[in-house]
N, C-alpha and C positions, 0 to 999 in steps of 0.2 A: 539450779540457779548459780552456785559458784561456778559450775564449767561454764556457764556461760562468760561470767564476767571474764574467767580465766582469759578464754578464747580471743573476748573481744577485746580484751588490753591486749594480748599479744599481736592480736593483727594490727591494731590501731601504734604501735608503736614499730612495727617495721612495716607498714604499708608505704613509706617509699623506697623499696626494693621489688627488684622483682624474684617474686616469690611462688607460680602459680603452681610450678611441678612440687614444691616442698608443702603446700597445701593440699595439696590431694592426696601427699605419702601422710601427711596427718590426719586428715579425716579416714583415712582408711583404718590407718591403726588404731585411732579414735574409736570407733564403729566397732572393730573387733575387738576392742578392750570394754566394750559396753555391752556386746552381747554376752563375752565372758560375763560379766558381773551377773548378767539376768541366769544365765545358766546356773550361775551357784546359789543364788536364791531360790533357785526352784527345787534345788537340796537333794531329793530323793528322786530317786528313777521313776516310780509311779510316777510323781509330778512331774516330770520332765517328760515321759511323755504325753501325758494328757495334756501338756502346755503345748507341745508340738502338734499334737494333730486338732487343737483349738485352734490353733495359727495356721493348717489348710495341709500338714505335713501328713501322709500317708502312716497308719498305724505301723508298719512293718519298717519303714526306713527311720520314723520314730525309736522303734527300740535298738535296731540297731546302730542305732547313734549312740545312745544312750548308754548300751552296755558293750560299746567299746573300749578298748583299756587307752584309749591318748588322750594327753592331757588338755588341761584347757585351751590354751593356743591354737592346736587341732581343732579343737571344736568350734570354736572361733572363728576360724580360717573355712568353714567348712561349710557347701554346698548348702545342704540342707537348713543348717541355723541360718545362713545370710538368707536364701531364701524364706522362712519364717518370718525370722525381726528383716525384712527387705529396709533397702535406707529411705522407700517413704515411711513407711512405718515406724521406723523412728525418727526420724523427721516430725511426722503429726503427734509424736508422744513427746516432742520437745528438745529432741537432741542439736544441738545447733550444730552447724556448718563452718570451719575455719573457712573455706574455700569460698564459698557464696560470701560468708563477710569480708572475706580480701578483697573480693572483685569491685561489691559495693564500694568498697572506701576505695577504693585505686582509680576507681571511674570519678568520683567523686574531687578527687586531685587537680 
């Protein structure tokens, strides 16, 4: 609930500028600083892969996700977890959009 508000005062106070390429480097980094968070909640490598092959991830490219040595950024950044948390999927779990709500309010203008 606070990112949302976050999000939405920020766009709402520069939505007259153009802004649409700096909006999309932030939902992106946004998205990858959120699956990081979900990663570290799932704590242990067991859970980490059972999370992953519940979310459609192959058991083999699960573990080897999992028990490789880079840090969270990497894994963040990385094939397999965007594929899992995909950005509808977190979309439908509530993640808001800078980008979709600039557009709105700029149309809106």
């Amino acid at each position: 609930m606070k990112l949302k508000q976050v999000i939405f005062g920020w766009v709402n106070y520069f939505r007259i500028t153009n802004m649409k390429g700096v909006m999309k480097q932030v939902d992106k980094k946004l998205r990858s600083r959120i699956r990081v968070i979900i990663w570290k909640q799932w704590k242990i490598p067991k859970k980490q892969i059972k999370s992953l092959v519940q979310l459609g991830i192959p058991e083999e490219e699960a573990k080897g996700l999992t028990y490789c040595r880079k840090g969270y950024r990497y894994i963040g950044l990385s094939k397999v977890v965007q594929r899992a948390m995909s950005n509808q999927r977190l979309k439908k779990r509530g993640v808001p959009s800078s980008l979709e709500r600039y557009l709105k309010v700029r149309t809106a203008i």
